[in-house]
Each structure stands twice: as structure tokens, then as C-alpha cells.
py3Dmol code that shows the C-alpha trace and the ligand (Angstrom):
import py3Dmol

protein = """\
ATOM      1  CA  UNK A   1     -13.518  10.493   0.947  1.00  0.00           C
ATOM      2  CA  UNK A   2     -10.531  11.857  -0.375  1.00  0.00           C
ATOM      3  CA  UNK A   3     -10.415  15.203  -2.218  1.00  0.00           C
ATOM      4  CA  UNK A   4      -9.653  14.555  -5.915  1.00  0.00           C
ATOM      5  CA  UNK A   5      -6.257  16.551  -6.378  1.00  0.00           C
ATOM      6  CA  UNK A   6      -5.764  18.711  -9.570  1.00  0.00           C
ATOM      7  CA  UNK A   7      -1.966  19.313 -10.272  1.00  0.00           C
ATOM      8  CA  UNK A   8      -0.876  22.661 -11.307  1.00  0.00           C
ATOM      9  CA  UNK A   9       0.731  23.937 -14.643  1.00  0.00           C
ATOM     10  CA  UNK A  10       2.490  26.636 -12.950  1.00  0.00           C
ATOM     11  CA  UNK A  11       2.949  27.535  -9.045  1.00  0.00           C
ATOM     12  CA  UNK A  12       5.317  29.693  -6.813  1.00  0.00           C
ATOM     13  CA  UNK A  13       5.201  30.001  -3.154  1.00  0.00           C
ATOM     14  CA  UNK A  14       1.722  31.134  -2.687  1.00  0.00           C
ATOM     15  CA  UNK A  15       0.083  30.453  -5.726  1.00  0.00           C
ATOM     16  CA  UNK A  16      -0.836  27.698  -8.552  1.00  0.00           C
ATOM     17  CA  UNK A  17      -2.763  27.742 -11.990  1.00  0.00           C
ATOM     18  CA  UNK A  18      -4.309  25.210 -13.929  1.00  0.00           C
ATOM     19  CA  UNK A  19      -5.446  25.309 -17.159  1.00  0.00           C
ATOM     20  CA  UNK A  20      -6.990  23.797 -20.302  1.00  0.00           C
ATOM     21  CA  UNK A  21      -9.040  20.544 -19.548  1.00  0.00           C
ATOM     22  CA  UNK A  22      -8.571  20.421 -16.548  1.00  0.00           C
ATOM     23  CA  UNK A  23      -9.463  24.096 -15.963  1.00  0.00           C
ATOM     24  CA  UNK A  24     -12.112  24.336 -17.733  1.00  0.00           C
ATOM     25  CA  UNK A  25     -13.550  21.084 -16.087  1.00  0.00           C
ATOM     26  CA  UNK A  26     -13.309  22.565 -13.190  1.00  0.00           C
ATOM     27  CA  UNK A  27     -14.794  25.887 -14.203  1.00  0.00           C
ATOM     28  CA  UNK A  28     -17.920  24.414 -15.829  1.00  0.00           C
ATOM     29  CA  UNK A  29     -18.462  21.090 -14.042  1.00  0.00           C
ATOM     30  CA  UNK A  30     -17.671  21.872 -11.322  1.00  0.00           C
ATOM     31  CA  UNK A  31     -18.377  25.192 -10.972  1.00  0.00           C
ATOM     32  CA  UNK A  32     -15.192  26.701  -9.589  1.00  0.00           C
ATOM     33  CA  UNK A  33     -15.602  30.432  -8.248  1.00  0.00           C
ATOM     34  CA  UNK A  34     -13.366  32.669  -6.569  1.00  0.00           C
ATOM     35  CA  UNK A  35     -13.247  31.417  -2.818  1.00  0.00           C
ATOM     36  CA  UNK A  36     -14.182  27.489  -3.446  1.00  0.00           C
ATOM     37  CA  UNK A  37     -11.299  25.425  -2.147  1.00  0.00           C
ATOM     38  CA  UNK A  38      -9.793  21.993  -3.246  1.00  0.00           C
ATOM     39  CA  UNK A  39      -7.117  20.276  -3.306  1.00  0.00           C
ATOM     40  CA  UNK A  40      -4.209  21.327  -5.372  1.00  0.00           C
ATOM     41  CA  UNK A  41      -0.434  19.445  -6.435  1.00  0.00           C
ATOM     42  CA  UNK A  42       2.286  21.980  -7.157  1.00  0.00           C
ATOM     43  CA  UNK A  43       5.454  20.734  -7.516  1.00  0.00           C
ATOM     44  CA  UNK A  44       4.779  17.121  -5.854  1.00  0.00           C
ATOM     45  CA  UNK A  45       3.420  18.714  -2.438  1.00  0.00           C
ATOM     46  CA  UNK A  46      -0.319  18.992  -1.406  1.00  0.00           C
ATOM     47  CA  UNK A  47      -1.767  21.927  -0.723  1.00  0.00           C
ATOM     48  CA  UNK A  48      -5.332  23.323   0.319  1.00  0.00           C
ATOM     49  CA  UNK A  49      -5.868  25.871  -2.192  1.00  0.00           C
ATOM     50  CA  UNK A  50      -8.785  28.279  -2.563  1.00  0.00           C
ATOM     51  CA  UNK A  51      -9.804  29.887  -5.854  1.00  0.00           C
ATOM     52  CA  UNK A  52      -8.384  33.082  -6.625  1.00  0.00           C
ATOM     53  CA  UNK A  53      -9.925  33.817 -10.096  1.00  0.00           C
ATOM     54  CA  UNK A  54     -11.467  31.847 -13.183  1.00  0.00           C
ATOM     55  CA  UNK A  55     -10.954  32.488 -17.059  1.00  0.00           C
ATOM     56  CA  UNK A  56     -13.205  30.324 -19.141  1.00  0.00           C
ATOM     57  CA  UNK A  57     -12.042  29.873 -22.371  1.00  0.00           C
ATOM     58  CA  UNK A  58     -11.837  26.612 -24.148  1.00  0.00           C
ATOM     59  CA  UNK A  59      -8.141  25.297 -23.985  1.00  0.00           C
ATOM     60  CA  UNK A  60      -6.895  28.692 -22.938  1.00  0.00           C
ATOM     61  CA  UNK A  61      -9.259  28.286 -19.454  1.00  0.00           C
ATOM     62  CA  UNK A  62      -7.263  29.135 -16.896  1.00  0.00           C
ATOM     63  CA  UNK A  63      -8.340  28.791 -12.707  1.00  0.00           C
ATOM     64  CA  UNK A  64      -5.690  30.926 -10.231  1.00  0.00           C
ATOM     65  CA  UNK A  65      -5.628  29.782  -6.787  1.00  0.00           C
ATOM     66  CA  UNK A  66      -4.011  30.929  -3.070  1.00  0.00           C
ATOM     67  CA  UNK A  67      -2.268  28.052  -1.717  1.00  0.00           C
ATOM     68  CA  UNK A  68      -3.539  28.040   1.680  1.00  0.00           C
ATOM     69  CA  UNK A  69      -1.747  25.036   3.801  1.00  0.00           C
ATOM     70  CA  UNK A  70       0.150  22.090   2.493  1.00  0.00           C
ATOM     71  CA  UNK A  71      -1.270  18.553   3.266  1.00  0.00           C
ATOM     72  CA  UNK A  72       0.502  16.363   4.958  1.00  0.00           C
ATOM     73  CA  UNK A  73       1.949  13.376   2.462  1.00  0.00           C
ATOM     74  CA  UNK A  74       1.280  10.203   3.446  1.00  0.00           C
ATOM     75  CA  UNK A  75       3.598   7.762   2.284  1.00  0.00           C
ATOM     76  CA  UNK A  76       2.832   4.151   2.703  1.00  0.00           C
ATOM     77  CA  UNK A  77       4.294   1.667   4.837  1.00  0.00           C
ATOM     78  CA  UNK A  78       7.363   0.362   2.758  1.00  0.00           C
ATOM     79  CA  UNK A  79       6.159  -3.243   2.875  1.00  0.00           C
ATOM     80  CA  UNK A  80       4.884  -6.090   0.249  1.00  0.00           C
ATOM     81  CA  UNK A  81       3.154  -8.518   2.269  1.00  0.00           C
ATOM     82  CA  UNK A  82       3.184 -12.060   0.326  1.00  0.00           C
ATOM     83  CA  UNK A  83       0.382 -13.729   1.333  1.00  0.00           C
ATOM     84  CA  UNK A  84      -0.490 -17.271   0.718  1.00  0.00           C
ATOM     85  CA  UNK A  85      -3.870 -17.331  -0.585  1.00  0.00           C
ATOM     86  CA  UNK A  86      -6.281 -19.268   1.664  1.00  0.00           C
ATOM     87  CA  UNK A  87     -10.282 -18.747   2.802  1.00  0.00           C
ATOM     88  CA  UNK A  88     -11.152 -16.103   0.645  1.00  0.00           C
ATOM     89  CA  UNK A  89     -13.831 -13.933   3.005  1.00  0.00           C
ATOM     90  CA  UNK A  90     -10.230 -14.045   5.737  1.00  0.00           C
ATOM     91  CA  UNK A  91      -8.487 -13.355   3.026  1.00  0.00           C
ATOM     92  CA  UNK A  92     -10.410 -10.239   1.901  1.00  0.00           C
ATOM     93  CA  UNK A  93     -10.616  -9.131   5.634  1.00  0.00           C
ATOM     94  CA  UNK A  94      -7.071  -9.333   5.669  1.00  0.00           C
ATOM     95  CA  UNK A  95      -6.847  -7.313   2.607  1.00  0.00           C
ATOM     96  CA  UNK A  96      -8.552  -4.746   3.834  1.00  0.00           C
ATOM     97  CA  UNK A  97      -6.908  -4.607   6.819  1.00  0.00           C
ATOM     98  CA  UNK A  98      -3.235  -4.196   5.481  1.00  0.00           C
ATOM     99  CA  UNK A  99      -4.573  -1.757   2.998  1.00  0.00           C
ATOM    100  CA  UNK A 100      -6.135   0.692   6.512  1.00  0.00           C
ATOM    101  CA  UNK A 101      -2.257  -0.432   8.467  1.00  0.00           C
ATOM    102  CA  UNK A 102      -0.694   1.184   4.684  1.00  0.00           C
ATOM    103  CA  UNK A 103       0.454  -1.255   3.353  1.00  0.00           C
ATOM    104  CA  UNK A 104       2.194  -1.003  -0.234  1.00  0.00           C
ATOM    105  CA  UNK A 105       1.512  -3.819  -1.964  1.00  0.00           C
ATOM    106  CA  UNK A 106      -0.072  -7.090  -1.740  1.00  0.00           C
ATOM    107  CA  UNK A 107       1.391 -10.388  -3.387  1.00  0.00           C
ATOM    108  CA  UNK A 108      -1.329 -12.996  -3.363  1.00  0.00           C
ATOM    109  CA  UNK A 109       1.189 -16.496  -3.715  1.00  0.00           C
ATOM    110  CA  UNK A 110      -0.233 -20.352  -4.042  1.00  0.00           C
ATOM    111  CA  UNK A 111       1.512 -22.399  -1.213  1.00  0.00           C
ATOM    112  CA  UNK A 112       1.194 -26.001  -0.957  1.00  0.00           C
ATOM    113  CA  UNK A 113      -1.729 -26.309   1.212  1.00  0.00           C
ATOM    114  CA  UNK A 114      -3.743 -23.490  -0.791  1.00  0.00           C
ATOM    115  CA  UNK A 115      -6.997 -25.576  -1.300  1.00  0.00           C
ATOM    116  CA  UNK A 116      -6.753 -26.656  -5.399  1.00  0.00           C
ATOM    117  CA  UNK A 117     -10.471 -24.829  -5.785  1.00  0.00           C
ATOM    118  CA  UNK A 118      -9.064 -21.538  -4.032  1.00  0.00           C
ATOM    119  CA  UNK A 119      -6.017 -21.821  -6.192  1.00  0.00           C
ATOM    120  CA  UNK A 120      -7.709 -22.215  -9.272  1.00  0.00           C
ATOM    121  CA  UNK A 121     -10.599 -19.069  -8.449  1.00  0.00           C
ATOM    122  CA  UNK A 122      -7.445 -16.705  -7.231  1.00  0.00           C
ATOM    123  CA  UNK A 123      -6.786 -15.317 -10.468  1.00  0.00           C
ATOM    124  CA  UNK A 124     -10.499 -14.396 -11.418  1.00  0.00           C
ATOM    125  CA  UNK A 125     -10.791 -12.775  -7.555  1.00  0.00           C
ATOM    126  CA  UNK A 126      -7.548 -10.681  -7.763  1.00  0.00           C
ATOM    127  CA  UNK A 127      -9.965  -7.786  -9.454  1.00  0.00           C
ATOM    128  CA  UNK A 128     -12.228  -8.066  -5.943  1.00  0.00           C
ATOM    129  CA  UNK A 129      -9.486  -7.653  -4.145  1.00  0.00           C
ATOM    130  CA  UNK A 130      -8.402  -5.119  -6.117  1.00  0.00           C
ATOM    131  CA  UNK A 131     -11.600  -2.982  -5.714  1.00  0.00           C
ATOM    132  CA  UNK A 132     -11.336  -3.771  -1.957  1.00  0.00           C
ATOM    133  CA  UNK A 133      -7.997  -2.348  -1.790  1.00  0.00           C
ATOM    134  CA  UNK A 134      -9.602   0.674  -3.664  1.00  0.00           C
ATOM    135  CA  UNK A 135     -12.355   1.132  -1.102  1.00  0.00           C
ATOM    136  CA  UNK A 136     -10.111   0.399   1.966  1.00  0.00           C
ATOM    137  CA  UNK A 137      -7.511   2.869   0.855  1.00  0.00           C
ATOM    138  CA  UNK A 138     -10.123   6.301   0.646  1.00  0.00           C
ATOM    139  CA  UNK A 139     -11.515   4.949   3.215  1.00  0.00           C
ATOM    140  CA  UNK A 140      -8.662   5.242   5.268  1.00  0.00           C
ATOM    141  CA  UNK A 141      -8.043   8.609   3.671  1.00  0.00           C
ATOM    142  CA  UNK A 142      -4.344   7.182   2.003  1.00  0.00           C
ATOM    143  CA  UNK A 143      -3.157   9.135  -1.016  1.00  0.00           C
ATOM    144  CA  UNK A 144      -1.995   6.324  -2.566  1.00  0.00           C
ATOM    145  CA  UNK A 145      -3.835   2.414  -3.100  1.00  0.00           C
ATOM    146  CA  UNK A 146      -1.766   0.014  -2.502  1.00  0.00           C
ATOM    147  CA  UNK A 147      -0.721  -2.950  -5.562  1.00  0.00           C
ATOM    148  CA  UNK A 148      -2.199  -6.103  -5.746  1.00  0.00           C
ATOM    149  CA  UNK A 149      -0.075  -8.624  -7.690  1.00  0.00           C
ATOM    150  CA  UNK A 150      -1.483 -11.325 -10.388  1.00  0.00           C
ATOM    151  CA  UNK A 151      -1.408 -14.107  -8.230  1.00  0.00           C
ATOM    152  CA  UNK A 152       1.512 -16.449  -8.866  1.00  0.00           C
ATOM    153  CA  UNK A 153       3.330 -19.694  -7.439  1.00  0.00           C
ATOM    154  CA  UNK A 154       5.073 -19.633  -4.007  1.00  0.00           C
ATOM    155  CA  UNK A 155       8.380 -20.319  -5.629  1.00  0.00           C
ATOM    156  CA  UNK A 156       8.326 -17.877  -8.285  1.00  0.00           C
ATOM    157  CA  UNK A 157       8.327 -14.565  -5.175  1.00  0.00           C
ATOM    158  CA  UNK A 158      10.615 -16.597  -2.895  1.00  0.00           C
ATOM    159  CA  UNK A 159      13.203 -17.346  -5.477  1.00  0.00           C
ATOM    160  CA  UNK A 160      12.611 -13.572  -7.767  1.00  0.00           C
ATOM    161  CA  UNK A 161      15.718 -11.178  -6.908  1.00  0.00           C
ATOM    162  CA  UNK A 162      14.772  -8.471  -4.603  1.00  0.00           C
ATOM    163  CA  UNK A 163      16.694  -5.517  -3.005  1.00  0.00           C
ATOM    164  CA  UNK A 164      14.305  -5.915   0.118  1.00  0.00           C
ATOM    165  CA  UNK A 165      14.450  -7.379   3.743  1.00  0.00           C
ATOM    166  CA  UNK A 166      12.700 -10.813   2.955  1.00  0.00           C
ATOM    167  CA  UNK A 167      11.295 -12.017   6.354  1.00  0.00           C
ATOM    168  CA  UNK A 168       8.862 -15.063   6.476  1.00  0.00           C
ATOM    169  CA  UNK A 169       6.715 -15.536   9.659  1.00  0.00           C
ATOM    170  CA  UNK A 170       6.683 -18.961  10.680  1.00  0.00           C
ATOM    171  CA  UNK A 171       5.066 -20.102  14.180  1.00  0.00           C
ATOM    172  CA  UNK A 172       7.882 -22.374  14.880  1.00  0.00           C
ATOM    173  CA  UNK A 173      10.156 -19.892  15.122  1.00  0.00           C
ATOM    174  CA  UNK A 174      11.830 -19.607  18.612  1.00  0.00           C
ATOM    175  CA  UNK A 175      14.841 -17.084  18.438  1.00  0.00           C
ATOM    176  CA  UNK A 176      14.011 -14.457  16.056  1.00  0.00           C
ATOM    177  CA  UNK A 177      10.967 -11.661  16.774  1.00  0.00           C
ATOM    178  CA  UNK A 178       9.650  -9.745  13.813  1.00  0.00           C
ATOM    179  CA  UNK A 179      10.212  -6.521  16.207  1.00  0.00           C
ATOM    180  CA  UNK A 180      13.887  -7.656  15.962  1.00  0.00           C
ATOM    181  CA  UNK A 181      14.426  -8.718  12.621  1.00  0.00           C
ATOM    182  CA  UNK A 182      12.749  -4.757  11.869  1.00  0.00           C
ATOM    183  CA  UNK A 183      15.187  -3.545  14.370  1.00  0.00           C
ATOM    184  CA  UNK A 184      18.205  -4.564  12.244  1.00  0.00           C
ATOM    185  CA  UNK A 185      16.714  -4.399   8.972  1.00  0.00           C
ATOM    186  CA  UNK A 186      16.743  -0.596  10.136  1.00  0.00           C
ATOM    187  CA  UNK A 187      19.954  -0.353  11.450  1.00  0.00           C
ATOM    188  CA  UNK A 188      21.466  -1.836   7.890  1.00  0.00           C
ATOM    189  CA  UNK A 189      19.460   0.532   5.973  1.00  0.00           C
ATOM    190  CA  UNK A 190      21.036   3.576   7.977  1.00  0.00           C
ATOM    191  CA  UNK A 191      19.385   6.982   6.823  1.00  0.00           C
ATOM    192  CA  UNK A 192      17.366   5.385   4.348  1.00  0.00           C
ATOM    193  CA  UNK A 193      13.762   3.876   4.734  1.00  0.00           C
ATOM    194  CA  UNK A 194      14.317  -0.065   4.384  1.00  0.00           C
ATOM    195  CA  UNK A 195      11.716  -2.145   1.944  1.00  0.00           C
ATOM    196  CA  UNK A 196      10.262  -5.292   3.342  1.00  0.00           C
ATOM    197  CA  UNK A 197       8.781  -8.218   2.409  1.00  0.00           C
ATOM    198  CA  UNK A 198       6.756 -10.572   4.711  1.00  0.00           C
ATOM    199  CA  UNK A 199       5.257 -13.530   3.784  1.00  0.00           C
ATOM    200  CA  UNK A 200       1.968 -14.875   5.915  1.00  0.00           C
ATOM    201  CA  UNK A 201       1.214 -18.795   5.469  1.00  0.00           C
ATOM    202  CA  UNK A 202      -2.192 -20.367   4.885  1.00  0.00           C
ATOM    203  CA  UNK A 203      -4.464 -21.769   7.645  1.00  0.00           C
ATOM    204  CA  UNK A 204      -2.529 -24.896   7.503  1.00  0.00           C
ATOM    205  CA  UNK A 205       0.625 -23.062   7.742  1.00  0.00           C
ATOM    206  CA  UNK A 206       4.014 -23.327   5.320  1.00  0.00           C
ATOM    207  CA  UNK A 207       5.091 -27.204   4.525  1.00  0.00           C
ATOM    208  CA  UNK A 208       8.654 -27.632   5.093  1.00  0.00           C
ATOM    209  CA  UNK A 209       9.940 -27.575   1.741  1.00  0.00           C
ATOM    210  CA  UNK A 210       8.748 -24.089   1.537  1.00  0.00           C
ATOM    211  CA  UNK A 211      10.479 -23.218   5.059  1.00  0.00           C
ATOM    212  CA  UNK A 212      13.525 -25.144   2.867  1.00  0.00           C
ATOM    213  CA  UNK A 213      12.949 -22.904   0.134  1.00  0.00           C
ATOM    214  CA  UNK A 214      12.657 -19.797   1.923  1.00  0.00           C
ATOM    215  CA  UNK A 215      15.595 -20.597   3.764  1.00  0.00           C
ATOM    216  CA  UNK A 216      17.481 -21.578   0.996  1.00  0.00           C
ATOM    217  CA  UNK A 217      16.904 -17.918  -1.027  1.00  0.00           C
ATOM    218  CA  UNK A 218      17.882 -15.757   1.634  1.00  0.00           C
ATOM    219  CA  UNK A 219      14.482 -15.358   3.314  1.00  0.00           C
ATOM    220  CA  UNK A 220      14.782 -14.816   7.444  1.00  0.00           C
ATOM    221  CA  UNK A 221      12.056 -16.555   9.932  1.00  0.00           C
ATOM    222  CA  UNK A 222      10.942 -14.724  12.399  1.00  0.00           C
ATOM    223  CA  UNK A 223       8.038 -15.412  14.820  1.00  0.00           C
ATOM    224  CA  UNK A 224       4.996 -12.942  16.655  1.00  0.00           C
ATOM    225  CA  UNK A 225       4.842 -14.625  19.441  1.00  0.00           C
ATOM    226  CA  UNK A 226       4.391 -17.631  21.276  1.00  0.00           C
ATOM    227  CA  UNK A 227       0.574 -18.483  20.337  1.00  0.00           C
ATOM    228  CA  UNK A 228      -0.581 -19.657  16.612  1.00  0.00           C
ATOM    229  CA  UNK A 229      -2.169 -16.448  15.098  1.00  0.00           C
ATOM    230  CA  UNK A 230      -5.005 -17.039  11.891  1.00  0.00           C
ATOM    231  CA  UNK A 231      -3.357 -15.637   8.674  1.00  0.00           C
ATOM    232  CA  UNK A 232      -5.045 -12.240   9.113  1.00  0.00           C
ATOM    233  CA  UNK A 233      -4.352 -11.619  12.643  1.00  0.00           C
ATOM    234  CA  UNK A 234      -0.779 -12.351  11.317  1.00  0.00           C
ATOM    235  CA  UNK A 235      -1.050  -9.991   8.470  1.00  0.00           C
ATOM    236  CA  UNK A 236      -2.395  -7.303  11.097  1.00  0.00           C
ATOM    237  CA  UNK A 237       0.104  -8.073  13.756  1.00  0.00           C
ATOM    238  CA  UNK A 238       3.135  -7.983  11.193  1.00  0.00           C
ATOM    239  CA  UNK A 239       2.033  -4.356  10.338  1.00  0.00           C
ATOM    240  CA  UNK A 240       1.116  -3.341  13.560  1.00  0.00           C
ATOM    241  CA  UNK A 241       4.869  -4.144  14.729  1.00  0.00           C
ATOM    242  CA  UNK A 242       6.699  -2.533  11.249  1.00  0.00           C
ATOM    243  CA  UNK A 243       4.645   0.761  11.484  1.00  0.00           C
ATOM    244  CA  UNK A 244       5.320   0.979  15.344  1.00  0.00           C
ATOM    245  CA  UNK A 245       8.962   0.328  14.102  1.00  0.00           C
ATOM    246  CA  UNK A 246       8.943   2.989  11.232  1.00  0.00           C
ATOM    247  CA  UNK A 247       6.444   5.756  11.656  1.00  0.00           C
TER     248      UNK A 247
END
"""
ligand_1 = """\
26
SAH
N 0.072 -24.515 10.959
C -0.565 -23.734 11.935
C -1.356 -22.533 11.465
C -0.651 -21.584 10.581
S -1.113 -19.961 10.892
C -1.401 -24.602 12.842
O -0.788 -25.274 13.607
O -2.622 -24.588 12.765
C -0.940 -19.196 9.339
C 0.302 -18.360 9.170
O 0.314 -17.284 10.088
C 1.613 -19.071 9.389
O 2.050 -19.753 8.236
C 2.557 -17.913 9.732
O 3.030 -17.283 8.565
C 1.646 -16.961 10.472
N 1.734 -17.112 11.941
C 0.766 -17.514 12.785
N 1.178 -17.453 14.057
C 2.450 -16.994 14.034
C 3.432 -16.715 15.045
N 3.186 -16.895 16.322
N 4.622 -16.229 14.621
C 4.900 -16.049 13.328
N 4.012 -16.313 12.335
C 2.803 -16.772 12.678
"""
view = py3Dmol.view(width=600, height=400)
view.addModel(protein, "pdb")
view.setStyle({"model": 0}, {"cartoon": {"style": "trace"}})
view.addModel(ligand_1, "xyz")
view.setStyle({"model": 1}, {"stick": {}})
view.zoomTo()
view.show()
């Protein structure tokens, strides 16, 4: 699990202090004594931190600690991934799977061949997937848990403006490769980190107005491969390629 991380009032090289609630939580819940460690934010960094001393004293409580090392941040992959909702039990796999590859944020969309009944139960499931984004993310020890959008029609995300690399992954794509598509989306965004957005189609894949759509707001194609991948090995493959790419 990940440590919870209690962010400091005050803080120089070595040290931090916390105080009030938070200080005196930690004091009588949990106990704090001089040589307990836990995790401690000073000044937006991470650092192991072990207790130097303990004042317990209402809202003038006060814990000192040592920083010992800083932990390494772990920001998340800079990517929304829109994905058409479809099967939900794939769906959810595919969730959790993005969330363990880092993923930033998920946009669950309603294409044309969403099933009606899967359309209509996607905005009562989005708090599932929410809590399985939860679970996936400490699981994977992230520091962060990725956002899952209300769900929303196709055509609202394709045509919304957005500073991001739009990519859409379409099997019938011939010319361009995600892994290039990345490649230049990096070389544009020269020192900077570039944002992406990928959408995924649903098991019976995008109907050609929606490749018309895409196309028509700006939205590249780019293919995996030559074999037809499910959604969520799409999902996983996408990431796979973008963190290999990035990190
Ligand atoms: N219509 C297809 C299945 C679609 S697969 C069929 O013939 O059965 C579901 C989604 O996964 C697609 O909409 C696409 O976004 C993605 N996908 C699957 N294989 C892909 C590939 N080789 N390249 C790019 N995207 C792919």
C-alpha cells in the first residue's frame, strides 16, 4: 500500500514540522514517537522522514522530523485514453490495466456500436470504475489515481478543443504506427513532455462516420500492427508503446 503522506508546515534541508490536526493526529492516533518513520511532503518533494520529537498540545501540537531520503515522484503517463465503452468485465480489465501502465485519465465515450443496454448502465458504473482505478493505482504503488470522466457521447471528446496530440487507433490503418505518430508528437513538443489522447474502439470497432469525424477534427489514425487486437489488448498495447516512448 502506499504510505499516507503528511505535508509539512515548515521544512529546510534536513528537517520538516507539522502541526495542529494533523500533528496531533499523528501524535495520539497514531502514536508518533521519536524514531517512527513516514512519509513526509515538504515543499512538493517526498521524503522518508523519521520522527525527531513530539509536542502534544491541542492546536499548538507540533511533530519534528529528520528528512531521511526523498522519494522518487512518480508522475503519470501524460495520456487520456478515450475509450469507447463496450463489455463491461473487458472494460474493467482494461481499466485496471491502464491505471498499473499510469495512465492519467480515462474518458469512457458511447460510439455507435456501444450496445444501447451498456450505454444506458455506463453512467451508473463510472463509480466502479472509479473505485477500480482507486485500487489499481495503490496497488501499483502510483502517487497519484488517475481521472475517470462522466461518460459522454463520442462526438462531444472528438469535436471538444484540446491542446493535446489526438491519435485514434483504427485497425485499418496501413501507413501510420502509434510508435511513429509518438515519435513526432515528441519531436513537436521539443523540451516539453507532450499530452496525448488515444481513443480505443468497441469490439465492433469505429463506424465510418466516426473515422469521418475523427478525421474531420484533427484526430490522426494510427495502427498497432497488422493483426485485430480486443479493445483492452489495444488499450495495453497503446501504453506499452507511449511509456517505452516517454519514460
Ligand atoms: N472491427 C474489428 C474489431 C475492432 S477492435 C473487427 O474486425 O472485429 C477494437 C478497437 O481496438 C478498434 O476500434 C481499434 O481502436 C483498436 N485496435 C484493434 N486492433 C488494432 C490495430 N491493429 N491497430 C490499431 N488499433 C487497433
Amino acid at each position: 500500500m502506499t504510505r499516507r503522506r503528511w505535508i509539512a508546515e515548515h521544512w529546510d534541508e534536513a528537517t520538516a514540522t507539522i502541526e495542529g490536526a494533523q500533528a496531533e493526529h499523528l501524535a495520539r492516533v497514531l502514536r508518533a514517537q521519536p524514531g517512527m518513520e513516514f512519509d513526509v511532503v515538504a515543499g512538493g518533494r517526498v521524503f522518508h522522514a523519521q520522527v525527531a520529537a513530539v509536542t502534544l498540545a491541542g492546536e499548538k501540537s507540533e511533530v519534528r522530523f529528520n528528512l531521511t531520503t526523498e522519494v522518487q515522484a512518480d508522475p503519470a503517463l501524460p495520456v487520456t485514453l478515450v475509450l469507447a465503452v463496450y463489455k463491461f468485465d473487458r472494460m474493467e480489465w482494461a481499466i485496471e490495466k491502464a491505471t498499473e501502465l499510469g495512465v492519467e485519465a480515462i474518458a469512457p465515450v458511447l460510439a455507435r456500436r456501444t450496445e444501447k443496454h451498456l450505454a444506458q448502465a455506463a453512467e451508473k458504473r463510472a463509480e466502479r470504475w472509479r473505485r477500480i482505478a482507486h485500487e489499481a493505482a495503490q496497488q501499483a504503488r502510483r502517487s497519484d489515481i488517475p481521472l475517470i470522466h462522466d461518460p459522454a457521447p463520442l462526438t462531444h471528446r472528438v469535436r471538444a478543443a484540446s491542446a493535446a496530440t489526438r491519435i485514434v487507433l483504427a485497425e485499418q490503418e496501413r501507413t501510420t504506427t502509434l510508435y511513429h505518430a509518438i515519435e513526432e508528437a515528441i519531436a513537436a513538443a521539443k523540451d516539453e513532455m507532450p499530452q496525448l489522447e488515444i481513443a480505443i474502439g468497441p469490439e465492433g470497432g469505429w463506424a465510418p462516420a466516426e473515422e469521418a469525424l475523427f478525421d474531420a477534427n484533427g484526430w490522426r489514425a494510427a495502427s498497432l500492427g497488422p493483426r485485430i487486437l480486443r479493445a483492452e489488448t489495444a488499450a495495453i498495447a497503446a501504453l506499452a508503446v507511449i511509456a517505452a516512448c516517454l519514460e
